[in-house]
C-alpha positions in Angstrom: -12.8 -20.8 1.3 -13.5 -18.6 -1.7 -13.3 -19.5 -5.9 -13.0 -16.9 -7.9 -13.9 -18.0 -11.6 -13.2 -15.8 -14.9 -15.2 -12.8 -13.2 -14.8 -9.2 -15.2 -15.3 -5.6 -14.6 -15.4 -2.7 -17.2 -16.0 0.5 -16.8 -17.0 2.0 -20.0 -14.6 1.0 -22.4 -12.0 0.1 -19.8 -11.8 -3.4 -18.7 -10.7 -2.9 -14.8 -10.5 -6.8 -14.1 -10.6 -9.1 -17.0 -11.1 -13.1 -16.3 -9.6 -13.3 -13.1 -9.8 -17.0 -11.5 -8.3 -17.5 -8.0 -8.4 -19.7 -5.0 -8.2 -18.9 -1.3 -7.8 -21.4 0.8 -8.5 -22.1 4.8 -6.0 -19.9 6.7 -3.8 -18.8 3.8 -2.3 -15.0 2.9 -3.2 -14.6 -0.7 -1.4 -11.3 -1.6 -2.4 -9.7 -4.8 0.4 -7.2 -6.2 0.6 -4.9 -8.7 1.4 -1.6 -10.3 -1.9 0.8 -9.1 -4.4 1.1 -11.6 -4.2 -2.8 -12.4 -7.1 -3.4 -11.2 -6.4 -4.9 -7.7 -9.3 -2.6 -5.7 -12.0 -3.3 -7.7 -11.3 -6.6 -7.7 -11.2 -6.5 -3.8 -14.3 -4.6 -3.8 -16.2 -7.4 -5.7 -14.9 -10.1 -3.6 -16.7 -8.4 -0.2 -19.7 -7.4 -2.4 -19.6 -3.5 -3.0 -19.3 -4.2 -6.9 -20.7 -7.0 -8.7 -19.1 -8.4 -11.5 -20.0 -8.0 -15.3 -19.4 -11.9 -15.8 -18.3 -14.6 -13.9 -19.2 -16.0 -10.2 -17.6 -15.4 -6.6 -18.3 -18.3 -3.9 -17.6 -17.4 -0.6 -17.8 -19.9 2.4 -17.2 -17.8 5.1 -18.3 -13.9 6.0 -15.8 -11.5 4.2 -14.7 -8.0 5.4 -12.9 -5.2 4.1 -10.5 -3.0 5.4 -9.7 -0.2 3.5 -6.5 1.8 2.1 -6.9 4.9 3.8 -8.2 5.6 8.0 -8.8 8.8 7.3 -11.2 8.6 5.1 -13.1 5.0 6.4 -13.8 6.4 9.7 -17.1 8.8 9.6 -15.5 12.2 11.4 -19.1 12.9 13.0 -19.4 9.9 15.5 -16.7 8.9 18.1 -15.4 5.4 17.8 -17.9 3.8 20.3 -21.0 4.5 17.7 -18.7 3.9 14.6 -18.1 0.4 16.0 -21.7 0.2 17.3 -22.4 0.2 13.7 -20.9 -2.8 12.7 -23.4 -5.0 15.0 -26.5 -3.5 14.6 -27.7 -6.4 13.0 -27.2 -8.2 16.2 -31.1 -8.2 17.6 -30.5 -10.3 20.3 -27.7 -8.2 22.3 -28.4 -5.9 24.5 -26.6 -2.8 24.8 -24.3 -3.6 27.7 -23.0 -6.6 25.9 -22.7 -4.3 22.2 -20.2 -2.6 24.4 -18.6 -5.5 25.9 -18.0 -6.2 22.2 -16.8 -3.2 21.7 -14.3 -3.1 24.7 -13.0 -6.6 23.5 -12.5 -5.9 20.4 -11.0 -2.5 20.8 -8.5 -4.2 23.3 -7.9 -7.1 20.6 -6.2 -4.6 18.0 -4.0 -2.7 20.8 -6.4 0.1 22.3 -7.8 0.7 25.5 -11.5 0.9 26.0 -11.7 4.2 27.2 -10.9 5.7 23.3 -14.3 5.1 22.3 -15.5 8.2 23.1 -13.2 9.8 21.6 -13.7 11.1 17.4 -11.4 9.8 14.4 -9.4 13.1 14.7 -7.8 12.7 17.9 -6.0 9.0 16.8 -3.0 8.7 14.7 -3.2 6.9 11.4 -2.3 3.6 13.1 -4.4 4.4 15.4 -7.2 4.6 12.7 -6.5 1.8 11.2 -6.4 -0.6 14.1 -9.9 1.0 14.7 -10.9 0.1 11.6 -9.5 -3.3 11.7 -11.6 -3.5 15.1 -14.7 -2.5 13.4 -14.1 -5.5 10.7 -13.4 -8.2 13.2 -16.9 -7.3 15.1 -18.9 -8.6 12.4 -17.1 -12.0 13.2 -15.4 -12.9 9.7 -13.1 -15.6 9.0 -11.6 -13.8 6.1 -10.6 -10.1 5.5 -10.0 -8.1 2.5 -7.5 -5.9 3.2 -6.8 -3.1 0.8 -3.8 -1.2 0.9 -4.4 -1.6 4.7 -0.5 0.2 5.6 0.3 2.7 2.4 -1.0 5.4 4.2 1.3 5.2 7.1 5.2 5.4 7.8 7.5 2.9 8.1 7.5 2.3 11.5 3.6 2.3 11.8 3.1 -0.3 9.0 5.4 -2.6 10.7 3.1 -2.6 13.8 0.0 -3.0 11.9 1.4 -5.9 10.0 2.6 -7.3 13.3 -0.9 -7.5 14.4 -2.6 -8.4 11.8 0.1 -11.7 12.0 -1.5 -12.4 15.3 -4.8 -11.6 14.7 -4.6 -14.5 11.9 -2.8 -16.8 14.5 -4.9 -16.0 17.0 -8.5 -15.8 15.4 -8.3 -17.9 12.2 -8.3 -16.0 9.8 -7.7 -15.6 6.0 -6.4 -12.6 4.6 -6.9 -11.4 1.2 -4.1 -9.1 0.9 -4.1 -5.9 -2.0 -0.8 -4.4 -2.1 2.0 -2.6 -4.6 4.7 -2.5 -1.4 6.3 -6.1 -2.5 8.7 -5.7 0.7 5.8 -6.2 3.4 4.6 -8.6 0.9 7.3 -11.0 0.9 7.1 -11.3 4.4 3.5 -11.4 4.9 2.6 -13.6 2.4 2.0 -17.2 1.7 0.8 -17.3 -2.0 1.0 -14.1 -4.2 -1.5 -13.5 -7.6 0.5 -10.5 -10.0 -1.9 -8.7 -11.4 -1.8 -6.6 -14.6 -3.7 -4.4 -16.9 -7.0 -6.1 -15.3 -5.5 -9.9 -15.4 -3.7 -12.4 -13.6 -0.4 -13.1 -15.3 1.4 -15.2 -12.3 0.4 -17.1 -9.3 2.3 -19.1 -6.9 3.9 -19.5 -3.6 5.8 -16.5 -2.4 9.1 -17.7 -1.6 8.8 -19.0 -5.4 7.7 -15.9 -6.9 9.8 -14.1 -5.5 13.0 -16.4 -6.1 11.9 -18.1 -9.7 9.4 -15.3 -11.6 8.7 -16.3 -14.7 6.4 -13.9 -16.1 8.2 -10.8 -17.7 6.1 -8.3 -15.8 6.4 -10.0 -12.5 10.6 -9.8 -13.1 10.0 -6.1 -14.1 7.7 -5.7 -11.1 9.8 -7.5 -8.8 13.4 -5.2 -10.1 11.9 -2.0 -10.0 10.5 -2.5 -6.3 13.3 -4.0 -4.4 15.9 -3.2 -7.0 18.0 -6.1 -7.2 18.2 -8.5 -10.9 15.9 -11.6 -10.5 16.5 -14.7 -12.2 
């Protein structure tokens, strides 16, 4: 589905992703984890195209889309929801504008919402709310894989369950492949299929997540893995 090979990223003199190769298969939740400032958004960001890397290639056999870490700040405060989402099909020529918002209504009814919210702005939703909004807005350009970048850290406990919840049946339900950036190694574990640890712009582990999680063997994934759940891993 995608091959990442040996691709970097500096920034100055700081290397922000150095080498990194990965696979993502057909259906899978590859979860990459790490202390912040590893590297793990600008990696994402190269994978959907906003960056480009330095060296190495990305191959993508599918359309990718991002969601981002924070629903505040991804929504555009000026428009209500129904032009925001408008925006992600207006490469679509061939619609007319009753079916854009047939699209619209079906896709804002996919993540949770009733129609009627899209007239409303950003400001009057919750940060759930938000995000399933922006979740919608990815899903309308039809992808079969999302980037999903910090998608719940902004929101409480209870909120990130429900968001997780759907994006578990939005995968079953749609196909889909999640690429899945996140430090909070709790939702990770149960989210997952296959983590990548990421550090200082590297990948130091990959594997399966029950593995990783049970069997780390790199000394930063054990000191990553202790300090998040706090409990002595083997």
């Amino acid at each position: 589905m995608i091959e990442i090979k040996n691709i970097t990223k500096s920034f100055g003199p700081v290397r922000a992703v150095d080498g990194v190769s990965l696979s993502v298969r057909r259906g899978e939740t590859l979860s990459i984890v790490g202390e912040s400032g590893c590297g793990k958004t600008t990696l994402a960001k190269m994978i959907v195209g906003l960056m480009r890397p330095d060296e190495g290639t990305i191959v993508a056999a599918a359309k990718v889309q991002m969601v981002f870490q924070d629903p505040y700040n991804s929504l555009d405060p000026l428009y209500p929801v129904r032009s925001i989402l408008a925006e992600a099909l207006h490469t679509q020529r061939d619609m007319s504008a009753r079916q854009k918002e047939e699209r619209i209504r079906e896709a804002l009814v996919s993540v949770g919402l009733e129609p009627f919210v899209m007239d409303r702005f950003p400001h009057e939703f919750s940060g759930g709310q938000r995000q399933r909004i922006a979740i919608a807005r990815a899903l309308l350009a039809q992808p079969l894989v999302l980037v999903l970048d910090e998608p719940t850290s902004a929101l409480d406990v209870l909120v990130q369950k429900q968001i997780v919840d759907l994006l578990s049946v939005l995968k079953l339900r749609l196909g889909l492949t999640y690429i899945f950036i996140s430090h909070n190694l709790r939702v990770v574990k149960n989210f997952s299929d296959t983590i990548a640890v990421m550090c200082d712009g590297k990948i130091v582990e990959t594997g399966d997540t029950r593995g990783i999680f049970a069997r780390p063997q790199h000394p930063y994934t054990r000191q990553l893995l202790s300090a998040a759940l706090n409990y002595t891993v083997s």
